[in-house]
MMTF fields as JSON, N, C-alpha, C and O atoms, coordinates in Angstrom:
{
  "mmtfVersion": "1.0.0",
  "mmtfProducer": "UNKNOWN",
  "numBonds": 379,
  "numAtoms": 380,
  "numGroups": 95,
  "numChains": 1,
  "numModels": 1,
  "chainsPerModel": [1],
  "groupsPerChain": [95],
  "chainIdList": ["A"],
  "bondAtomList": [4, 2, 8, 6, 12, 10, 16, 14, 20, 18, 24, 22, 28, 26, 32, 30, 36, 34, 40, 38, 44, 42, 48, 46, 52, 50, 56, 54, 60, 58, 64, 62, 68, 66, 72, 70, 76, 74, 80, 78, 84, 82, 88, 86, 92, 90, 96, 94, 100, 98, 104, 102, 108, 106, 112, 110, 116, 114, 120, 118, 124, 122, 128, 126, 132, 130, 136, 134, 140, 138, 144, 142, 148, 146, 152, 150, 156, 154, 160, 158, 164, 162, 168, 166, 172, 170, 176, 174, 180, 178, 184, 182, 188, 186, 192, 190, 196, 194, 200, 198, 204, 202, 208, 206, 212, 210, 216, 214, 220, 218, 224, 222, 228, 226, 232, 230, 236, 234, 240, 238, 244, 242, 248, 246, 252, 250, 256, 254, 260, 258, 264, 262, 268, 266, 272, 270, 276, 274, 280, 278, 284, 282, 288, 286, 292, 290, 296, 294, 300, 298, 304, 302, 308, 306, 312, 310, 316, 314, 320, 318, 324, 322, 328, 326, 332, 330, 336, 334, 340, 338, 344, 342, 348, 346, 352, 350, 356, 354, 360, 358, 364, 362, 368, 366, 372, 370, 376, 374],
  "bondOrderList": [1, 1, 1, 1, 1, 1, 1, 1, 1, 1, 1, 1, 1, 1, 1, 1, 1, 1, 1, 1, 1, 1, 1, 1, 1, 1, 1, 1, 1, 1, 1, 1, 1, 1, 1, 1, 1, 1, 1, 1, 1, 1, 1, 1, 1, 1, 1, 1, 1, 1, 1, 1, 1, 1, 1, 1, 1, 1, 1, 1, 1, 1, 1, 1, 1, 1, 1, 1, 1, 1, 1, 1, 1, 1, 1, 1, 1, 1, 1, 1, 1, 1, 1, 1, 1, 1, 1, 1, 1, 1, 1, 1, 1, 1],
  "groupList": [{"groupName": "UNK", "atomNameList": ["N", "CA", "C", "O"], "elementList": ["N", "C", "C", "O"], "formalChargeList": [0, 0, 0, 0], "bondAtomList": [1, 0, 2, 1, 3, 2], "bondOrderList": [1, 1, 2], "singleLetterCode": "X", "chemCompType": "L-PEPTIDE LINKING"}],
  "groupTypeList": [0, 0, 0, 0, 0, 0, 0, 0, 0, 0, 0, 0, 0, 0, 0, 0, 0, 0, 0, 0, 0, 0, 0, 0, 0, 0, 0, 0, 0, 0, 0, 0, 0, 0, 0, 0, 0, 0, 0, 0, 0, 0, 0, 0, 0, 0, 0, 0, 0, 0, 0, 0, 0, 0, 0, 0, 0, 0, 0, 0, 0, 0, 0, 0, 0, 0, 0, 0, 0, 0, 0, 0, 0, 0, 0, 0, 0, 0, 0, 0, 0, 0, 0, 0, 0, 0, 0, 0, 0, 0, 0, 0, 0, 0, 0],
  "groupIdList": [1, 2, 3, 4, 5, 6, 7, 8, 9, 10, 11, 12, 13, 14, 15, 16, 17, 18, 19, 20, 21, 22, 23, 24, 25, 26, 27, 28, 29, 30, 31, 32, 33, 34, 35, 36, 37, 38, 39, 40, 41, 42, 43, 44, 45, 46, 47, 48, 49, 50, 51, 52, 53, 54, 55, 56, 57, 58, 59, 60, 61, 62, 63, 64, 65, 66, 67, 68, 69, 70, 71, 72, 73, 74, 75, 76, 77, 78, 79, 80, 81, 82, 83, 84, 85, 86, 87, 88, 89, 90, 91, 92, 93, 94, 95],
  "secStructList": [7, 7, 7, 2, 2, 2, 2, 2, 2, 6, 6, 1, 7, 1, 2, 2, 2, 2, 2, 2, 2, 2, 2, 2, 2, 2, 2, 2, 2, 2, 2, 2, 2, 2, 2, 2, 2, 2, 2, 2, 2, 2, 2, 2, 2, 2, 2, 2, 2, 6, 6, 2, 2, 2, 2, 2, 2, 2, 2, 2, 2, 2, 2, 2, 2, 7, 1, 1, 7, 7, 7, 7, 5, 7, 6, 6, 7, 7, 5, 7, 7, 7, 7, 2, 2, 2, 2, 2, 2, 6, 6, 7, 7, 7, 7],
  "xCoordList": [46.633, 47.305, 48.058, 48.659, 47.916, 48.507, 49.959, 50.271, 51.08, 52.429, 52.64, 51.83, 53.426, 53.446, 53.777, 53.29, 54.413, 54.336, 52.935, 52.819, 51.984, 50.51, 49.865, 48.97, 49.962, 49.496, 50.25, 49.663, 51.059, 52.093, 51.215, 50.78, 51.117, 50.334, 48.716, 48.298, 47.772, 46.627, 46.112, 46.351, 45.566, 44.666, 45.843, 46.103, 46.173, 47.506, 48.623, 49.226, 48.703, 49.74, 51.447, 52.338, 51.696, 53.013, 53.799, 53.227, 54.99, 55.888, 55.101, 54.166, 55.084, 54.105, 53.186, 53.154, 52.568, 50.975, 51.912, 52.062, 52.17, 53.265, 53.725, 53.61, 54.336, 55.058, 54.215, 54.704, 53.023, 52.104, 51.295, 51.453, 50.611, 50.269, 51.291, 50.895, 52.481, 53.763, 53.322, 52.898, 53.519, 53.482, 52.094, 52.151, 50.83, 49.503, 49.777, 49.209, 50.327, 50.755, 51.729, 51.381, 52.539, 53.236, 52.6, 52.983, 51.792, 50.783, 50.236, 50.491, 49.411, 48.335, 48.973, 48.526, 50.365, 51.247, 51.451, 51.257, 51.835, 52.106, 50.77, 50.813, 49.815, 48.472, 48.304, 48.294, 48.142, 48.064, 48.962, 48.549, 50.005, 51.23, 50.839, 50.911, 50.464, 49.917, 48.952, 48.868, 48.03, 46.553, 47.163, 47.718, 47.398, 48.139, 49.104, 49.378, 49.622, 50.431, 49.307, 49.399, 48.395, 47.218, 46.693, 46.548, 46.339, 45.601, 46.373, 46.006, 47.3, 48.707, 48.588, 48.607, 48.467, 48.464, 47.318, 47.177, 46.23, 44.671, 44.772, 44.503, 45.203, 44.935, 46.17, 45.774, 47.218, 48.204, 47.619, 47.853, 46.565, 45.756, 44.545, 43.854, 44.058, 43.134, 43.483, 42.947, 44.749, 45.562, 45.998, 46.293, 45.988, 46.757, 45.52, 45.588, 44.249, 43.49, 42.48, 41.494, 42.593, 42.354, 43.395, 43.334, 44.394, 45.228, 44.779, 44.013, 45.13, 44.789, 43.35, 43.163, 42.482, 41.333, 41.267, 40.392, 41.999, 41.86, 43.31, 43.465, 43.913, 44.522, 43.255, 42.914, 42.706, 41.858, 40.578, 40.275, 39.887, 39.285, 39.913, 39.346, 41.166, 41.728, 42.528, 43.015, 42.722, 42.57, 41.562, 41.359, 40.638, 38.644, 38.717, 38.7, 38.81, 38.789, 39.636, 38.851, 41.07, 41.437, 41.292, 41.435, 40.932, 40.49, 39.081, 38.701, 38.348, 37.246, 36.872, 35.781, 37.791, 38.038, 38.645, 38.088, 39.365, 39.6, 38.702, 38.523, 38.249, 37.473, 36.879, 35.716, 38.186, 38.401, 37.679, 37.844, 37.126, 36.766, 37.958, 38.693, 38.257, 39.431, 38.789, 37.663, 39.465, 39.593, 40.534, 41.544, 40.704, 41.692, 40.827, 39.613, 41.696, 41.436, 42.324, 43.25, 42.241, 42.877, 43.223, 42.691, 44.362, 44.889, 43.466, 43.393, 42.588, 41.49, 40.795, 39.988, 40.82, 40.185, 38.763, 37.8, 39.165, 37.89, 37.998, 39.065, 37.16, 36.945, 37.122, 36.482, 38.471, 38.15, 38.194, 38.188, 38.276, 38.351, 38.454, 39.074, 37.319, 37.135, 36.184, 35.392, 36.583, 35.916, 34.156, 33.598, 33.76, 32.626, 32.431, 31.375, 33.192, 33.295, 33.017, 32.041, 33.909, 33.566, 32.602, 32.132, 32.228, 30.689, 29.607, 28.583, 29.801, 28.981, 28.585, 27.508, 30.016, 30.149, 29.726, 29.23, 30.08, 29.658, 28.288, 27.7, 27.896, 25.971, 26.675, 26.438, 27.252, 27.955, 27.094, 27.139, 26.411, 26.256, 27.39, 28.561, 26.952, 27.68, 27.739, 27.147, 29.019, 29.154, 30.62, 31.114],
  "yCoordList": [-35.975, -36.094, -34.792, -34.106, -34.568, -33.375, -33.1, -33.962, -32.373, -32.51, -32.228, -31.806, -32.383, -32.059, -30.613, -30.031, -29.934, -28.619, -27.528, -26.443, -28.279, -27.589, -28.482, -27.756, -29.415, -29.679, -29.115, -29.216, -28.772, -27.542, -26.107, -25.348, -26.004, -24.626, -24.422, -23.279, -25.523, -25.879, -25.114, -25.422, -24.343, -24.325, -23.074, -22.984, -22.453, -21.056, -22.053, -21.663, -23.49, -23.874, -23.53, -24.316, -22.611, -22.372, -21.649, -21.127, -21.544, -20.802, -19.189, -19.099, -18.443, -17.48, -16.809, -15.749, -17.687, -17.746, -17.812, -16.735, -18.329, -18.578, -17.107, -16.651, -16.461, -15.114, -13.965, -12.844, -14.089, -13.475, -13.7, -12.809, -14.793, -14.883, -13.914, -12.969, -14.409, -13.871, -12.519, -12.026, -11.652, -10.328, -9.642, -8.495, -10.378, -10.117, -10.157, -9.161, -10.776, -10.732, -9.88, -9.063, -9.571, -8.466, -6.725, -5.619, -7.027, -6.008, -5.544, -4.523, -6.589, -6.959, -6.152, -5.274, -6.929, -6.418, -4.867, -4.188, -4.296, -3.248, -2.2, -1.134, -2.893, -1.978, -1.58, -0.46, -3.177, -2.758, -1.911, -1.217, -1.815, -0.828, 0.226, 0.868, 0.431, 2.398, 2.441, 3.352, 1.244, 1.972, 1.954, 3.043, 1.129, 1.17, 2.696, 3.243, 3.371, 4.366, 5.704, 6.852, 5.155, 6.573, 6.48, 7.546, 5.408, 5.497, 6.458, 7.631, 6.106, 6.368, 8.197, 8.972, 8.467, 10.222, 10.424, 11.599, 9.727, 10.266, 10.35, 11.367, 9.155, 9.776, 10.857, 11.459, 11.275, 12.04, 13.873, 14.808, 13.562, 15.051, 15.209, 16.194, 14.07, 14.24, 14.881, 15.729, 13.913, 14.607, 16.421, 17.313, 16.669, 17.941, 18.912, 19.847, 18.273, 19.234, 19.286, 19.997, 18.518, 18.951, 19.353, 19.022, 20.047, 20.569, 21.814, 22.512, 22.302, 23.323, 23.77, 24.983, 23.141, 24.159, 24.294, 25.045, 23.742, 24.027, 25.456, 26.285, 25.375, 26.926, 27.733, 28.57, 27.703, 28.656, 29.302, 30.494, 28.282, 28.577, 29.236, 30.084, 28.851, 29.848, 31.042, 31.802, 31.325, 32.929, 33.557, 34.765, 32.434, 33.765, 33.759, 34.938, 33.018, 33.406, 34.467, 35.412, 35.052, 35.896, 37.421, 38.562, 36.889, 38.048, 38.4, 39.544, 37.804, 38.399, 38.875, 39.41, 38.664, 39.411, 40.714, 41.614, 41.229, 42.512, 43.44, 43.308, 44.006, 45.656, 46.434, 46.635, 46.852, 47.647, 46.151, 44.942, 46.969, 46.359, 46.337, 47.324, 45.321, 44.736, 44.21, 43.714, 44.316, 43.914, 43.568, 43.748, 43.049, 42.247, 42.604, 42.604, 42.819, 43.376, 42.476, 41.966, 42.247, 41.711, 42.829, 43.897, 42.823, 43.663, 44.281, 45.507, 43.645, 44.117, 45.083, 45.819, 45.293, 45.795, 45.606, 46.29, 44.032, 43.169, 42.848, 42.235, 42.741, 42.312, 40.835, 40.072, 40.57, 38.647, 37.87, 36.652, 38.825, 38.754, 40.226, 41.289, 39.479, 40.94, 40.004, 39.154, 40.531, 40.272, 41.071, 41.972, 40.273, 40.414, 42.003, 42.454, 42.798, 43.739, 44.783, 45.531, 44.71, 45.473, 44.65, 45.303, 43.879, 43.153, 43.943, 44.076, 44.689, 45.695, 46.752, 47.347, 47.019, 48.687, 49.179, 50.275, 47.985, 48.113, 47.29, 47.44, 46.637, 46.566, 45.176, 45.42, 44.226, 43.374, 41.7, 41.227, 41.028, 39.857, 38.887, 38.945, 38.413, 36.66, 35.651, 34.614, 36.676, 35.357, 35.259, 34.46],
  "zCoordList": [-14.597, -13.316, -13.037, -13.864, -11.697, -11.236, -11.034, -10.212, -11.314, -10.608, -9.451, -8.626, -9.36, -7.482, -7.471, -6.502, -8.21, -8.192, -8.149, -7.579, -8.966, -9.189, -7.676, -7.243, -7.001, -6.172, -4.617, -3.54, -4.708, -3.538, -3.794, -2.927, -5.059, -4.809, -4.768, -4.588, -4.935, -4.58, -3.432, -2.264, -3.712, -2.203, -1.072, 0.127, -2.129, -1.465, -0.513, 0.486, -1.156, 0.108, -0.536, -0.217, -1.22, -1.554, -0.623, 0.334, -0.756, 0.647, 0.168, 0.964, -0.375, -0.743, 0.188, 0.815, 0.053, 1.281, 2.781, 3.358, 3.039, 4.498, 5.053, 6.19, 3.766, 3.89, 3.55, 3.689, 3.126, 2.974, 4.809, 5.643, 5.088, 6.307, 7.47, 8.153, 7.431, 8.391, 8.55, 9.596, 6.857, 7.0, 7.577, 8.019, 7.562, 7.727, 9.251, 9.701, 10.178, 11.358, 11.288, 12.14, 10.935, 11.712, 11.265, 11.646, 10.567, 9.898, 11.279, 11.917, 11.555, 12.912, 14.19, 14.929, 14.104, 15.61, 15.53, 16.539, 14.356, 13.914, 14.526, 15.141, 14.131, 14.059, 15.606, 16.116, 16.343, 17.707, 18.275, 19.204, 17.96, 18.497, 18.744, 19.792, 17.926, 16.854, 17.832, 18.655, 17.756, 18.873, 19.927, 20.075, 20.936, 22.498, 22.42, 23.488, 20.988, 21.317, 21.141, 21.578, 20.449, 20.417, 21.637, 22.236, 22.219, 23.869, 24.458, 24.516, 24.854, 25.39, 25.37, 26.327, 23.963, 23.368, 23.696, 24.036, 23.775, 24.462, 25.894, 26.534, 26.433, 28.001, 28.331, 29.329, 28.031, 27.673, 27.85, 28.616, 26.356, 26.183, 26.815, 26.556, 27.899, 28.534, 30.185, 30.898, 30.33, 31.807, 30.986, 31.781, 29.834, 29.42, 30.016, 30.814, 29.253, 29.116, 30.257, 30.062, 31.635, 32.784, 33.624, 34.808, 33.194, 34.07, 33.372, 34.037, 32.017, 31.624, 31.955, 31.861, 32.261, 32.695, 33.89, 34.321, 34.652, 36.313, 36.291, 37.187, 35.382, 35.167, 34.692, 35.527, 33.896, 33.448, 34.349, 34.309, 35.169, 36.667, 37.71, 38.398, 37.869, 38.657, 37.467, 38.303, 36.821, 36.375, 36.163, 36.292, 35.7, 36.185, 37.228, 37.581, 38.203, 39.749, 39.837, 39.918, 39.884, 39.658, 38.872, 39.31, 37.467, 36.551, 37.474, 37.224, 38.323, 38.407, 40.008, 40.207, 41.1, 42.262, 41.588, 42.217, 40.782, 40.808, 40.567, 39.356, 40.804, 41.206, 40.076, 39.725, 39.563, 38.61, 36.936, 36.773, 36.347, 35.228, 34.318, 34.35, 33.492, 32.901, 31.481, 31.499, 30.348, 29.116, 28.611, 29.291, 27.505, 26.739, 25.063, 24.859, 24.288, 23.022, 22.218, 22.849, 21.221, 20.114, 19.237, 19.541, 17.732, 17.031, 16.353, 16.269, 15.977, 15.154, 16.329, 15.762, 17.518, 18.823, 19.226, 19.573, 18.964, 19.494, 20.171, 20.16, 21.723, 23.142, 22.892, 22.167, 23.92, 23.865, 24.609, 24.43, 26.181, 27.552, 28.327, 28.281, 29.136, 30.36, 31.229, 30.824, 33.016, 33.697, 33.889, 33.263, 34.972, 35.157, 35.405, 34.963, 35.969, 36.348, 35.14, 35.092, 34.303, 32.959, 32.362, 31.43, 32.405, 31.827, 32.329, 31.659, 33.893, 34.022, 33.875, 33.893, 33.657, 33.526, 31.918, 31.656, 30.805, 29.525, 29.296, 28.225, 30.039, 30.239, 28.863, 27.68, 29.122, 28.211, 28.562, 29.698, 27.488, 28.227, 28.03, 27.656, 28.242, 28.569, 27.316, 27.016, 26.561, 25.266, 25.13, 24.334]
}
């Protein structure tokens, strides 16, 4: 015959399991939080990163009405921007 103590814990029904379940829910709530706050940081860097390229269209539009051929060099004096203009004048393709 069983005691009632081994029959309380039968089958995970001890206060245990209860507080184990509880925490598995607030686990759960926890998790969704985090995602609803990553959405949140995605559409965030998606509004970022179409504002930033509608800056960057309008400075090639700019960098590339001027006349005069234009470069940009880095410390090593590697080309890492120049308009179309000096793309001609140095016979430069398109990379």
């Amino acid at each position: 015959m069983q005691s009632a103590k081994d029959k309380s814990t039968e089958g995970g029904g001890d206060a245990s399991s209860f507080e184990r379940a509880g925490s598995a829910n607030v686990s759960f709530d926890a998790m969704v939080r985090e995602v609803e706050d990553y959405m949140v940081t995605i559409e965030t860097l998606k509004a970022s990163n179409a504002a930033l390229q509608a800056r960057i269209s309008r400075c090639e539009a700019v960098l590339n009405t001027i006349a005069q051929g234009v470069g940009l060099f880095d410390r090593e004096e590697r080309l890492i921007l120049c308009n179309r203009r000096y793309a001609e004048i140095y016979r430069l393709n398109e990379e």
